[in-house]
C-alpha positions as CSV (number, residue, x, y, z in Angstrom):
1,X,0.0,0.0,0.0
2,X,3.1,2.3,-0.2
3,X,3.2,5.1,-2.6
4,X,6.1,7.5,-3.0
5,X,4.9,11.1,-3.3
6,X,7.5,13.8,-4.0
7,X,7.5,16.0,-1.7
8,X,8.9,19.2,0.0
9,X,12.9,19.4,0.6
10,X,13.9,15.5,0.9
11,X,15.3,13.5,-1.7
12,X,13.4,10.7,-3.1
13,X,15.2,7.6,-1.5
14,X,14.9,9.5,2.3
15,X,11.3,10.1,1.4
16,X,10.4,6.8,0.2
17,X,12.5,5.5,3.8
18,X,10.4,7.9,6.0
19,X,6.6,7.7,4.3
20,X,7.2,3.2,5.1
21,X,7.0,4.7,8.8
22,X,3.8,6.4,7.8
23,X,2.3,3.3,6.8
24,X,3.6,0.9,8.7
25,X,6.2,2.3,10.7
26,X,9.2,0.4,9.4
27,X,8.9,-2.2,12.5
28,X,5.7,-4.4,11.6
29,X,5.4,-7.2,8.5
30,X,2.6,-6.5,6.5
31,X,-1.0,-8.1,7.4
32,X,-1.2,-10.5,4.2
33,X,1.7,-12.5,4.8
34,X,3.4,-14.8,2.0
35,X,4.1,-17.3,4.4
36,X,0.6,-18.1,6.1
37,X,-0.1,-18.4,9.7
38,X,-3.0,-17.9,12.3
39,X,-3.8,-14.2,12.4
40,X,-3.3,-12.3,15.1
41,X,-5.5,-9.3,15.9
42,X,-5.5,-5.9,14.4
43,X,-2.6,-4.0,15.4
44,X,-0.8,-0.6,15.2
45,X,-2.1,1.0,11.5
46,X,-3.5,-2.7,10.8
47,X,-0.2,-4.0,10.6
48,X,-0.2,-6.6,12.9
49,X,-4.4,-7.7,11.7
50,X,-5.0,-10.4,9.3
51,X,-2.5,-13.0,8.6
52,X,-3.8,-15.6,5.5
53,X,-4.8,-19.1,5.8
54,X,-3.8,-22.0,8.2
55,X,-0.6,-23.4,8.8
56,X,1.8,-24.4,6.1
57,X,2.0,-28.3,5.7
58,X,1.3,-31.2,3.8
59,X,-1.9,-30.2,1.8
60,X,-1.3,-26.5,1.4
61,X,-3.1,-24.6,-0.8
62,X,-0.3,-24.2,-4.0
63,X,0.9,-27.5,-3.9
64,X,4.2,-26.9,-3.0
65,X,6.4,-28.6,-0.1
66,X,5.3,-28.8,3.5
67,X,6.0,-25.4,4.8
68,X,6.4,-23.7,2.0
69,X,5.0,-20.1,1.1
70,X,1.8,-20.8,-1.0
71,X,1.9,-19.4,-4.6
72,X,0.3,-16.0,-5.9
73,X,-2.6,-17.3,-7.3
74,X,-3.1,-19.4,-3.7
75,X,-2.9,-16.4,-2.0
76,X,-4.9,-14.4,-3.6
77,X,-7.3,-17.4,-3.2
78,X,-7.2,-17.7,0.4
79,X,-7.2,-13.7,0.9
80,X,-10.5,-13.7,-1.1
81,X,-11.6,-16.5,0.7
82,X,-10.7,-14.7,4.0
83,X,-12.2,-11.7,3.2
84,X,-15.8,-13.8,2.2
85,X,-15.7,-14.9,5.2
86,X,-15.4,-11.4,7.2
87,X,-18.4,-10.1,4.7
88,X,-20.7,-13.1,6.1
89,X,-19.2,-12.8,9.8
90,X,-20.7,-8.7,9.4
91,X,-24.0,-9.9,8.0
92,X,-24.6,-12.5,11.0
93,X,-23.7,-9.9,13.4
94,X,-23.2,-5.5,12.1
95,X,-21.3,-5.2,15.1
96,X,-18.9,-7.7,14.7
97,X,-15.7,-4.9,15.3
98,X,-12.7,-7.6,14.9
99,X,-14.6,-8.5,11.4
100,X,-15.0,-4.8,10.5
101,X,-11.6,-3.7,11.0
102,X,-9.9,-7.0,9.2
103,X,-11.7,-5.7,6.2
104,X,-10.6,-2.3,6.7
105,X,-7.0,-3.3,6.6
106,X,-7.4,-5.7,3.6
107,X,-8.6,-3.2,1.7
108,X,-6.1,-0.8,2.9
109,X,-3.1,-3.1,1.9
110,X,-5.2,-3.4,-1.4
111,X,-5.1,0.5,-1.9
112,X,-9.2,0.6,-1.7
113,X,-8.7,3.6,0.5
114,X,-12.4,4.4,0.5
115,X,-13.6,0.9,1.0
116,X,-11.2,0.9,4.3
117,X,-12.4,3.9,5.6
118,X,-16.6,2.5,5.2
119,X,-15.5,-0.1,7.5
120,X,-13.0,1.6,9.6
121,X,-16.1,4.3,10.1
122,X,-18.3,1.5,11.3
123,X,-15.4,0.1,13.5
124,X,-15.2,3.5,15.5
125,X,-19.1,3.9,15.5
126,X,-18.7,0.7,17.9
127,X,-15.6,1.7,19.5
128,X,-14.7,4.8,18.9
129,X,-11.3,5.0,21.3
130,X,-9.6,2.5,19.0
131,X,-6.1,4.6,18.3
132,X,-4.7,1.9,15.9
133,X,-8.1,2.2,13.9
134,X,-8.6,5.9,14.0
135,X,-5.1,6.3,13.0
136,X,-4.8,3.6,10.1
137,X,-8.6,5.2,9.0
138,X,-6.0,9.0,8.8
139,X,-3.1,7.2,6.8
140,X,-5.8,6.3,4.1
141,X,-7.0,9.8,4.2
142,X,-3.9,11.0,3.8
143,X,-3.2,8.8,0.2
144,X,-6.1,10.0,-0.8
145,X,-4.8,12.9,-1.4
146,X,-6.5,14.6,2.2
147,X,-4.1,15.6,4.4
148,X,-6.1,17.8,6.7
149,X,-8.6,15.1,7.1
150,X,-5.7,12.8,8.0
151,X,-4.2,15.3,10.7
152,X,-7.7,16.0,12.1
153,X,-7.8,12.0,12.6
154,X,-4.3,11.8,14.1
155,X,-5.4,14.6,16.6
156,X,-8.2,12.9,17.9
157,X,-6.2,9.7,17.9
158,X,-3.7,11.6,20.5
159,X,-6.5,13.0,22.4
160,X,-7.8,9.5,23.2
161,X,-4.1,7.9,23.6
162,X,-1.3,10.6,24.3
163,X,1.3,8.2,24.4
164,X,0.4,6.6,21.1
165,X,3.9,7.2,19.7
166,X,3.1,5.9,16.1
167,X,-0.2,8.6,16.2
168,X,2.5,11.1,16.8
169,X,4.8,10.2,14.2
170,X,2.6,9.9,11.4
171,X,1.5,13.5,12.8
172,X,4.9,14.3,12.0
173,X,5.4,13.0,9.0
174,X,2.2,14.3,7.1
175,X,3.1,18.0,8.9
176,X,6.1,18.2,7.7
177,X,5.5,16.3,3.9
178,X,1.8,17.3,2.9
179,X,1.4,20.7,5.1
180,X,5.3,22.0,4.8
181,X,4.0,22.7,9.0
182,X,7.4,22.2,10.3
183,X,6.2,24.0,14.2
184,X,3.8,21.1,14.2
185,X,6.3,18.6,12.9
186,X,8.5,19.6,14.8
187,X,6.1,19.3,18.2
188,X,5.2,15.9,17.2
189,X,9.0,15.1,16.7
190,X,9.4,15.7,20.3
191,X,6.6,13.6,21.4
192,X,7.9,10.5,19.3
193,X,11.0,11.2,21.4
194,X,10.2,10.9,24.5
195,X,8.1,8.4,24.3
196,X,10.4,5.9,22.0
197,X,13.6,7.7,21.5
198,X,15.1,4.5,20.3
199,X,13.0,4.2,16.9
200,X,15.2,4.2,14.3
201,X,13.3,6.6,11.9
202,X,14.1,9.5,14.3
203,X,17.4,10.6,12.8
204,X,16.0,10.9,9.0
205,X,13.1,12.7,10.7
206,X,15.1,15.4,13.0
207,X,17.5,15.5,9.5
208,X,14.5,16.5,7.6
209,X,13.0,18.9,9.7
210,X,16.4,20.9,10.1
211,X,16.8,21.1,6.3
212,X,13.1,22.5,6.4
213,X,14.4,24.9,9.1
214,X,17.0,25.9,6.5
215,X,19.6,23.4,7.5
216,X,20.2,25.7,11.1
């Protein structure tokens, strides 16, 4: 679901390194794995949500060798298969939230940003102090081309969860990228800092923003 928008002072390569934090904050594999396994639940931007299919063994969907990742076409199978399944989970029960907000991040790894925002919507309306879904919901916003939108979401993500350090740094990211608001990027940059001064997009980040500063 990555897409490389040029943008503002960085180079292209540092761009592309910093907007994989955006969406999925350079830390998490993404929710349709290659290799299937039992899925976990939705995580931080959906990244840690649905995993495809059962266990790799003898009998795997693709044919291949016990263990082995199945092939494209079986994945593809058993994501369509997955995501059937989610549709009649939601019909049985509207308020099914786990169901609502697997979809959601299927269709945001597929790029159907409006799709996953219709179901992240109905996720909220349940539970509306769900950081990781509010947040994910503003990341789509934000590839839509809506960057406001997306900030407003990240706000109100930080409002409910203040020490959502992933909230934060998308907050900074989108600031800084789609708004050229380097006070705000800036403000968010601190945040991320104290609350995981380890992560290792920090330096690119604090690089940026002084180049935005005029390199001072």
């Amino acid at each position: 679901m990555n897409k490389d928008h040029a943008r503002f002072l960085v180079s292209g390569i540092l761009f592309g390194f910093l907007v994989g934090y955006v969406v999925a904050y350079g830390l998490y594999e993404p929710r349709v794995k290659e290799v299937a396994e039992a899925a976990p639940e939705a995580g931080n931007l959906g990244m840690t949500g649905a995993s495809i299919g059962p266990a790799g063994g003898a009998g795997a969907p693709g044919g291949g060798a016990p263990g082995a990742p199945p092939s494209g076409d079986a994945t593809m199978a058993m994501v369509l298969q997955q995501i059937g399944e989610l549709k009649e989970r939601i019909q049985k029960d509207p308020k099914d939230v786990e169901a609502l907000t697997r979809l959601g991040n299927f269709f945001q790894d597929a790029g159907k940003y409006e799709q996953a925002i219709e179901y992240y919507k109905r996720s909220l309306a349940l539970r509306p102090g769900e950081v990781d879904v509010r947040t994910d919901m503003g990341i789509c916003l934000r590839e839509m081309g809506k960057p406001d939108e997306a900030i407003a979401e990240f706000r109100h993500s930080v409002e409910d969860d203040p020490k959502h350090w992933q909230t934060w740094l998308n907050l900074a990211i989108v600031s800084l990228y789609d708004k050229q608001d380097v006070a705000t990027a800036a403000a968010a940059l601190g945040r991320v800092e104290a609350l995981n001064p380890t992560h290792p997009g920090l330096p690119a980040l604090r690089e940026a923003i002084k180049q935005a500063r005029g390199g001072a």
